[in-house]
Backbone and ligand atoms as CSV (ligand in chain L), in Angstrom:
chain,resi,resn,atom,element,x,y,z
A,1,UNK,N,N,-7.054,60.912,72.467
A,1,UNK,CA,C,-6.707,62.120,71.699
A,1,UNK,C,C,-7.454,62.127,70.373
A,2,UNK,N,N,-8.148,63.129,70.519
A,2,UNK,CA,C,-8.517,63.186,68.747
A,2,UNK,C,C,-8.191,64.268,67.815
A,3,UNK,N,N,-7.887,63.695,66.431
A,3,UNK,CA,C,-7.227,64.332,65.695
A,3,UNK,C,C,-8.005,65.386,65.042
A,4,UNK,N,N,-7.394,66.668,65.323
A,4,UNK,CA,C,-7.817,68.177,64.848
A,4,UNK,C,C,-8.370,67.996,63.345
A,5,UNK,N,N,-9.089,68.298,63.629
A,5,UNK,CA,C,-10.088,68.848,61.856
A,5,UNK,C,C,-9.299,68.884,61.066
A,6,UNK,N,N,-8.562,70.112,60.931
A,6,UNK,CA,C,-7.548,70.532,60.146
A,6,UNK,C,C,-6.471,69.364,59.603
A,7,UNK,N,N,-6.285,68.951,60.851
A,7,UNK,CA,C,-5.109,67.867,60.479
A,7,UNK,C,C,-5.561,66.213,59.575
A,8,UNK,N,N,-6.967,66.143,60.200
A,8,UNK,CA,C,-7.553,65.397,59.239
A,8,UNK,C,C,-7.793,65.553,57.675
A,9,UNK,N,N,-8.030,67.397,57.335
A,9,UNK,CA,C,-7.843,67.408,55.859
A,9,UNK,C,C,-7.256,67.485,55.340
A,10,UNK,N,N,-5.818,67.628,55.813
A,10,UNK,CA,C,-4.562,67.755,55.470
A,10,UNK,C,C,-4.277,66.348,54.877
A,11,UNK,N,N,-4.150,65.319,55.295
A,11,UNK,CA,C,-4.240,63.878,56.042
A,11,UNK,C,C,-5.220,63.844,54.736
A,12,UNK,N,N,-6.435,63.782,54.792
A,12,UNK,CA,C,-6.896,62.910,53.432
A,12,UNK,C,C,-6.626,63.751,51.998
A,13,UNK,N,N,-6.333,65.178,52.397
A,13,UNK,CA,C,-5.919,64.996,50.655
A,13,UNK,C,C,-4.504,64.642,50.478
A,14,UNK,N,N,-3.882,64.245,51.170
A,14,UNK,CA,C,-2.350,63.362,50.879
A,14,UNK,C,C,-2.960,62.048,50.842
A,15,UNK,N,N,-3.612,61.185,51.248
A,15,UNK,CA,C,-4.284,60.211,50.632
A,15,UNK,C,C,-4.812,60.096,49.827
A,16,UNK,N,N,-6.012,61.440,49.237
A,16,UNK,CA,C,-6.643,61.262,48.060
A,16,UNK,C,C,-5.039,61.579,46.782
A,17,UNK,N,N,-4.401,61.758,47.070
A,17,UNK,CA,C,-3.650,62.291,46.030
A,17,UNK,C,C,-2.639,61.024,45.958
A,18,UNK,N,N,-2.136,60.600,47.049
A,18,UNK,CA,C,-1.459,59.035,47.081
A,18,UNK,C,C,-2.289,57.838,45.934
A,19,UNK,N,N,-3.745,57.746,46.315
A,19,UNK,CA,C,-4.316,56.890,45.778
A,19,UNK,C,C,-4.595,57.257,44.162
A,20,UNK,N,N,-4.598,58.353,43.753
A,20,UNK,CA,C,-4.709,58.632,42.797
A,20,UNK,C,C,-3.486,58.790,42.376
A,21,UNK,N,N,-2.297,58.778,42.778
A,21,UNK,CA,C,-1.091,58.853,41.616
A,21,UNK,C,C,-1.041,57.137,41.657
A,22,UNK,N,N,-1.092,56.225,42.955
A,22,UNK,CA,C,-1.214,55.228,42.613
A,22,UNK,C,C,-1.652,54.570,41.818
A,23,UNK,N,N,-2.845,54.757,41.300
A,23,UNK,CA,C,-3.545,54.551,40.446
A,23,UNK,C,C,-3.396,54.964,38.754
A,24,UNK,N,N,-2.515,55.342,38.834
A,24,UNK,CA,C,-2.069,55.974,37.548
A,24,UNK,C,C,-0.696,54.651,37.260
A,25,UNK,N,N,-0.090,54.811,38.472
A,25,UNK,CA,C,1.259,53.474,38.451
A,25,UNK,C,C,0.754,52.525,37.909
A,26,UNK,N,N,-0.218,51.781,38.900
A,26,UNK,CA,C,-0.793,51.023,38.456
A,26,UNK,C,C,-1.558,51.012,36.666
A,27,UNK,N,N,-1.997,51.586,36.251
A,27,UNK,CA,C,-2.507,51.709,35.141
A,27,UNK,C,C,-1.405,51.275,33.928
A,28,UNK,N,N,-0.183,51.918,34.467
A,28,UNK,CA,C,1.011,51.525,33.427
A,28,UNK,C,C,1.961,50.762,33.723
A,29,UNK,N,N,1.898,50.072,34.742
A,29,UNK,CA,C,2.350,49.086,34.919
A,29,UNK,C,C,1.471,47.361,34.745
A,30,UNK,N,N,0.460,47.781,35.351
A,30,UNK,CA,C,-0.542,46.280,34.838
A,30,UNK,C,C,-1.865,46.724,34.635
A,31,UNK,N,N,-2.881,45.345,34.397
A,31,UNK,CA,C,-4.360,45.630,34.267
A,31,UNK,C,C,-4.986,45.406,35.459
A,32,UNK,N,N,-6.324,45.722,35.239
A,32,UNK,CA,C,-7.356,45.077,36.060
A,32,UNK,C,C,-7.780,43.896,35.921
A,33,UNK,N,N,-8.104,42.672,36.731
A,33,UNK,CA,C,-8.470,41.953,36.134
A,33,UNK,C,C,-9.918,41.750,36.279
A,34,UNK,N,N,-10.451,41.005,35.528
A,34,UNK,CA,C,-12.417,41.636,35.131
A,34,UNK,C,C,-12.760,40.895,35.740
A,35,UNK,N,N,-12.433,39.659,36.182
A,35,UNK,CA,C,-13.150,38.773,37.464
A,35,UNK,C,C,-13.328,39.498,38.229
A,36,UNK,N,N,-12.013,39.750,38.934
A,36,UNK,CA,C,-12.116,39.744,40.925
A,36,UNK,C,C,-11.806,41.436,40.910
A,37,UNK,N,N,-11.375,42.478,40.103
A,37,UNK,CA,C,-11.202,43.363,40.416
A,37,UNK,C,C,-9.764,44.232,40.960
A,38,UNK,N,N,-8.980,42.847,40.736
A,38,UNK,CA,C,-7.693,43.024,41.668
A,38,UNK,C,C,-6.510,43.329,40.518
A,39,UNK,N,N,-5.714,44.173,40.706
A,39,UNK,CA,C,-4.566,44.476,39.604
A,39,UNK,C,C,-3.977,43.139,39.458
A,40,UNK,N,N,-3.029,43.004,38.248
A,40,UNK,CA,C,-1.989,42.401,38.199
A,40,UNK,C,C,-0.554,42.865,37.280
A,41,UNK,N,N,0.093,42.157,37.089
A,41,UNK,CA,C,1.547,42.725,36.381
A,41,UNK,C,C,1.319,42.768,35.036
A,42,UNK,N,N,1.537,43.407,34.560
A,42,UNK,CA,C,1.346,43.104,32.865
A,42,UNK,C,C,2.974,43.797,32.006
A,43,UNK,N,N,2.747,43.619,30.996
A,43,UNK,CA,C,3.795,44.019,29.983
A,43,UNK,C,C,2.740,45.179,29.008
A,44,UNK,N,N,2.976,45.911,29.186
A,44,UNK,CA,C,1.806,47.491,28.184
A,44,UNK,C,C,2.981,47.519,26.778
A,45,UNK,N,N,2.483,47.457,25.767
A,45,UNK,CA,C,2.941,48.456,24.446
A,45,UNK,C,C,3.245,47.109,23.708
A,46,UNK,N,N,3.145,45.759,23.853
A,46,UNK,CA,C,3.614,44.862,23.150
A,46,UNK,C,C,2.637,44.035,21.843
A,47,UNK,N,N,1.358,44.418,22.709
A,47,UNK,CA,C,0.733,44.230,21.824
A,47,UNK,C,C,0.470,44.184,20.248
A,48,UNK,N,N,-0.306,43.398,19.526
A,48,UNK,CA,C,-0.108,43.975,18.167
A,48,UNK,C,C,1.326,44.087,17.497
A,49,UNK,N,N,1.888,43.864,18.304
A,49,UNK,CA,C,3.409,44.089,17.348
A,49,UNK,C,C,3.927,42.493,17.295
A,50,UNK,N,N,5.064,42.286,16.100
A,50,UNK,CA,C,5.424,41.244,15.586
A,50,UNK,C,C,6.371,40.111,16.686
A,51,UNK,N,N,5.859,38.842,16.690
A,51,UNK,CA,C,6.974,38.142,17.767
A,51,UNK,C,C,8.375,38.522,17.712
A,52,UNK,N,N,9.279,39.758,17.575
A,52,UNK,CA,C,10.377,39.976,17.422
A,52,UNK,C,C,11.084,39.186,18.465
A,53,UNK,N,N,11.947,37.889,18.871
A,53,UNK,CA,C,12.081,37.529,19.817
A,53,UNK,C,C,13.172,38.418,20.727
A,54,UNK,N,N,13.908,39.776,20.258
A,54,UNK,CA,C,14.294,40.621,21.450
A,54,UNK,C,C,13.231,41.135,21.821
A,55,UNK,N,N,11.843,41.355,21.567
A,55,UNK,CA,C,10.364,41.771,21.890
A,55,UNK,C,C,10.498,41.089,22.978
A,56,UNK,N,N,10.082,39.527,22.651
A,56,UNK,CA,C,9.716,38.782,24.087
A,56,UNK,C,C,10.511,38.529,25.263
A,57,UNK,N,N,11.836,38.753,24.665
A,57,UNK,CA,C,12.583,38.826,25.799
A,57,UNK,C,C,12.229,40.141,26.612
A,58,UNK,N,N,11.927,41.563,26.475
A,58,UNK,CA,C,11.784,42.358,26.616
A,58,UNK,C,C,10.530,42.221,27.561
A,59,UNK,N,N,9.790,41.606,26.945
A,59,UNK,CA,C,8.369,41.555,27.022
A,59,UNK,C,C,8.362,40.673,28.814
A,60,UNK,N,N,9.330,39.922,28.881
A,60,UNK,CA,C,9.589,38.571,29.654
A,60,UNK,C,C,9.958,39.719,30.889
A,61,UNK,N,N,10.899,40.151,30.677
A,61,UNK,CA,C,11.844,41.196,31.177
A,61,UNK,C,C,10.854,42.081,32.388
A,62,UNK,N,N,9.877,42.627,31.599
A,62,UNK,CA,C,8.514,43.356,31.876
A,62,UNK,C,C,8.348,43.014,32.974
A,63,UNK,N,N,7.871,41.858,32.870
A,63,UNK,CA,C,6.541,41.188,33.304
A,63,UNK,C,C,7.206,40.808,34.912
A,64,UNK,N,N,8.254,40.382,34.747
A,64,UNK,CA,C,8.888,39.819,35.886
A,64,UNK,C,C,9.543,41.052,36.841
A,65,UNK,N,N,9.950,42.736,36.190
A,65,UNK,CA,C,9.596,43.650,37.321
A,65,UNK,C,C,8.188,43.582,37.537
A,66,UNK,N,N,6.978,43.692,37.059
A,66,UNK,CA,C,5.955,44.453,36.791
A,66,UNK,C,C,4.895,43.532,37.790
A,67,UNK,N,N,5.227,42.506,37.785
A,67,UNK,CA,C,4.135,42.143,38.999
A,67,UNK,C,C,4.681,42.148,40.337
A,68,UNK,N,N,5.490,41.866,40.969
A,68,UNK,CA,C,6.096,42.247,42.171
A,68,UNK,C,C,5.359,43.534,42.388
A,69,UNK,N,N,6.262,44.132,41.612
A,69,UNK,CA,C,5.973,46.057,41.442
A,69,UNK,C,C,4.556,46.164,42.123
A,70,UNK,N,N,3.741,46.115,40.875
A,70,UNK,CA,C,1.867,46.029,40.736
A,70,UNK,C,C,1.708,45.508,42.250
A,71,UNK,N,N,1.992,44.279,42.919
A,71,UNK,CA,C,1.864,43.705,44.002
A,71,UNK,C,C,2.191,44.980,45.249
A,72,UNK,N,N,3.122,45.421,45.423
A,72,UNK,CA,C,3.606,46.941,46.245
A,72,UNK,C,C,2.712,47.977,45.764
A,73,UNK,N,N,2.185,48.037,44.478
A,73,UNK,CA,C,1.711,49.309,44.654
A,73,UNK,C,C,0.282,49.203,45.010
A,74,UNK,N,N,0.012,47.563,44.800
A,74,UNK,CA,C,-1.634,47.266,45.107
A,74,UNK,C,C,-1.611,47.596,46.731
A,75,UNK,N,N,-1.007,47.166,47.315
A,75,UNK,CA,C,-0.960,47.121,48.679
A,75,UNK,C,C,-0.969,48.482,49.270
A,76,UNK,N,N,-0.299,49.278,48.866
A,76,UNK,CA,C,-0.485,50.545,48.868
A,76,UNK,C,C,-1.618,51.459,48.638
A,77,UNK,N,N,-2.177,51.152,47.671
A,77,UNK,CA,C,-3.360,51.363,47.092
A,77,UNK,C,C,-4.322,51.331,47.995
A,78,UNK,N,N,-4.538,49.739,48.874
A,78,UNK,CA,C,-5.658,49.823,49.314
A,78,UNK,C,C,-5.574,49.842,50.883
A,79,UNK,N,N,-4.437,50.177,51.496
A,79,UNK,CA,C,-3.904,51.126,52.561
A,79,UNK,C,C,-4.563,52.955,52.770
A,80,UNK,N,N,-4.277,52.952,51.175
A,80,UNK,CA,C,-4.915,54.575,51.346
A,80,UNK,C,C,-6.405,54.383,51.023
A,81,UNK,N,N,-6.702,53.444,50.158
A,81,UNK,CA,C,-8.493,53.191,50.327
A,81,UNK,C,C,-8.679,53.060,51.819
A,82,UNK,N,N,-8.637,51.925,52.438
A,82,UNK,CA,C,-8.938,51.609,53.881
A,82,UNK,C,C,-8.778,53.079,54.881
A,83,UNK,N,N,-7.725,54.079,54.866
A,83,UNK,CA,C,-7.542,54.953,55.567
A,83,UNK,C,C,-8.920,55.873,55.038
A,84,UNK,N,N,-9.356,56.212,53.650
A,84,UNK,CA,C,-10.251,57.429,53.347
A,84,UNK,C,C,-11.279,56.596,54.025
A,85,UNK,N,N,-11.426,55.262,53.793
A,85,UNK,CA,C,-13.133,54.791,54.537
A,85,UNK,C,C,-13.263,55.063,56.260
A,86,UNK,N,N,-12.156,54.731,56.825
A,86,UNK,CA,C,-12.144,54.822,57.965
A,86,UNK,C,C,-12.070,56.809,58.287
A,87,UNK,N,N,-11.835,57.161,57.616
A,87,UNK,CA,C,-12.765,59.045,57.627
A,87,UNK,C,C,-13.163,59.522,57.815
A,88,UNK,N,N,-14.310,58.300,56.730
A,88,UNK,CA,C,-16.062,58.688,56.398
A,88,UNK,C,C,-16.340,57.816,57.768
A,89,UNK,N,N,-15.753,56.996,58.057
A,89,UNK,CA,C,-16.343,56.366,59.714
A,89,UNK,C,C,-16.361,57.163,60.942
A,90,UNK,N,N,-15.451,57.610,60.457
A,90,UNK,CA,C,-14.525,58.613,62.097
A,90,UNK,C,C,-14.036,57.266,62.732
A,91,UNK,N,N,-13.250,56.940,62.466
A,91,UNK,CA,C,-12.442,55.651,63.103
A,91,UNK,C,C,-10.741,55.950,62.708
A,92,UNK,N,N,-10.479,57.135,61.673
A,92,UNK,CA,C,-9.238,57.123,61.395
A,92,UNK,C,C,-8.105,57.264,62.822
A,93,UNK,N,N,-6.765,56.936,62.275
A,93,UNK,CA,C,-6.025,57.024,63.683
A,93,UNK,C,C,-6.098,56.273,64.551
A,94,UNK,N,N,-6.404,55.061,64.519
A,94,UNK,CA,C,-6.964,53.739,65.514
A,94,UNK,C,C,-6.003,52.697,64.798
A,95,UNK,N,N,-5.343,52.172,66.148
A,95,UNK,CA,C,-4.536,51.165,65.650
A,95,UNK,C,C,-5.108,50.073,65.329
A,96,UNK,N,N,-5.025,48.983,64.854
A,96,UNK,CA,C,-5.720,48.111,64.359
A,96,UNK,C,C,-5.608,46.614,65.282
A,97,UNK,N,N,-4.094,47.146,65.996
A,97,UNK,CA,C,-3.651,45.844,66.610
A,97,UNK,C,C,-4.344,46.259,68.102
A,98,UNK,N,N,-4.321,47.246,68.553
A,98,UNK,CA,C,-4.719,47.505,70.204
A,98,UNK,C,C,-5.849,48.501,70.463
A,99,UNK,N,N,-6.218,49.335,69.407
A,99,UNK,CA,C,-7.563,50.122,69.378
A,99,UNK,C,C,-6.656,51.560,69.948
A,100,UNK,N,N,-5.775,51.614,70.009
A,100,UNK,CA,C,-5.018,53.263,70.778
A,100,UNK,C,C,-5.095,54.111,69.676
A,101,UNK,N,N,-4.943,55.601,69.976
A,101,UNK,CA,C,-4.619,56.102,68.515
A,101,UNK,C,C,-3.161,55.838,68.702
A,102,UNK,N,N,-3.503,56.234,66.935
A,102,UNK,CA,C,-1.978,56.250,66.884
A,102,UNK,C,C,-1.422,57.541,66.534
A,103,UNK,N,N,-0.082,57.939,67.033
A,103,UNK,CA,C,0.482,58.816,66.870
A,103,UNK,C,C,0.599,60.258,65.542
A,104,UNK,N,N,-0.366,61.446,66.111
A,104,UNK,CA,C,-0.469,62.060,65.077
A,104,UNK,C,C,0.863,62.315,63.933
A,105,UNK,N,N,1.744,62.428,64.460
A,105,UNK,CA,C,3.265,62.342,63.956
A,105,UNK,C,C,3.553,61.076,63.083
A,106,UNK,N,N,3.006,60.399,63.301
A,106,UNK,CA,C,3.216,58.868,62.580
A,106,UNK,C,C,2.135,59.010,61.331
A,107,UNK,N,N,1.155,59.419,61.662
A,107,UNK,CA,C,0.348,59.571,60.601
A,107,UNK,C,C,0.649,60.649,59.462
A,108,UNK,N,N,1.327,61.983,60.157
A,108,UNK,CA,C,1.650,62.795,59.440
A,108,UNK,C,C,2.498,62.540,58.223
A,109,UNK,N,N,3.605,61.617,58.899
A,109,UNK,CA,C,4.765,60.826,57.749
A,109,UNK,C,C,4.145,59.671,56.921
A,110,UNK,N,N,3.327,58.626,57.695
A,110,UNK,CA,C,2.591,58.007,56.587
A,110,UNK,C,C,0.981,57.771,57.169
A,111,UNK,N,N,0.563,58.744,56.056
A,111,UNK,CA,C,-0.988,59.096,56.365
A,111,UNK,C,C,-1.984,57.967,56.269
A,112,UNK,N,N,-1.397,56.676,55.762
A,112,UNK,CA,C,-2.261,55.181,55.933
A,112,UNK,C,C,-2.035,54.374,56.687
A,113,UNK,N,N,-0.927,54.732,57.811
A,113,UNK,CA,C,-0.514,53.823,58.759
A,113,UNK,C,C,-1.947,53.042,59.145
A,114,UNK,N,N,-1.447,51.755,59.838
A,114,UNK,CA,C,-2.817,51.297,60.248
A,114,UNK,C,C,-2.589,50.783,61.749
A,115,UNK,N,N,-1.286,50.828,62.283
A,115,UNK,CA,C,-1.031,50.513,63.629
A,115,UNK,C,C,-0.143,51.230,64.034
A,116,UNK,N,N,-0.449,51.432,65.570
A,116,UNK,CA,C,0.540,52.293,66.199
A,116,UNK,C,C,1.991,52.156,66.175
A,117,UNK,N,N,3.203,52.982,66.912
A,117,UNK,CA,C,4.147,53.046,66.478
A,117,UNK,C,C,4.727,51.558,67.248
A,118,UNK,N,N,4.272,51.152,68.621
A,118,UNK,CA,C,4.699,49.654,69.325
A,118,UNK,C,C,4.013,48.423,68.305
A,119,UNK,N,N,3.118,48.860,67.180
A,119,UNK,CA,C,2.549,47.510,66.402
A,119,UNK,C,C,3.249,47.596,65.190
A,120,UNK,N,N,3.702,48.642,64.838
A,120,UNK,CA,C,4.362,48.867,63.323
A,120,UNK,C,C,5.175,47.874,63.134
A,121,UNK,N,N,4.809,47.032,61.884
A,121,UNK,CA,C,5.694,45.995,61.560
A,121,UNK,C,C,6.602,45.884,60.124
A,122,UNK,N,N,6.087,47.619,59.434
A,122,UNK,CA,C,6.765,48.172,58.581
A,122,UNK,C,C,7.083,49.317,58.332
L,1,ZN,ZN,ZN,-1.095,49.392,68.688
């Protein structure tokens, strides 16, 4: 089965728009890091300001939602990257575990799925 034109542009601008609000989460929740490229958790606004130690507790507080978090939204992130490349391939809709498509309906609800609905393991 292959997936209708239409339904494909439908389908990537809910991805382009996923990855880009993602990307905004990400932004205020952690940095980039300049090595490898890969987010991480950070604490934003603490900077520059005085060791107030309810600061660092605060600051502590942060950090310990904020990378988990960053971690879910990275993953996410590059779910909807991987789906726009596979696009530009014409490979979208291919399960990853058995090569079937996968279910236009499944994709419709989450447009980065990457395995069919018998491989879905989330
Ligand atoms: Zn499968």
């Amino acid at each position: 089965m292959k997936i209708p034109q239409e339904d494909i542009e439908e389908l990537r601008g809910e991805l382009e728009a996923e990855r880009d609000s993602l990307e905004e989460e990400l932004a205020s929740h952690g940095r980039v890091q300049n090595d490898t490229g890969e987010w991480e958790g950070a604490s934003i606004g603490f900077e520059g300001e005085e060791a107030d130690p309810n600061d660092v507790a605060d600051q502590i507080e942060e950090l310990a939602t904020n990378i988990p978090l960053v971690k879910e939204l990275e993953g996410r992130h590059t779910d909807a990257i991987d789906a726009l490349e596979k696009m530009d391939e014409g490979v979208y809709g291919i399960c990853e575990e058995c090569d079937e498509p996968i279910d236009l309906d499944r994709l419709k609800a989450n447009p980065s799925a990457r395995t069919c609905i018998k491989h879905a393991d989330r």
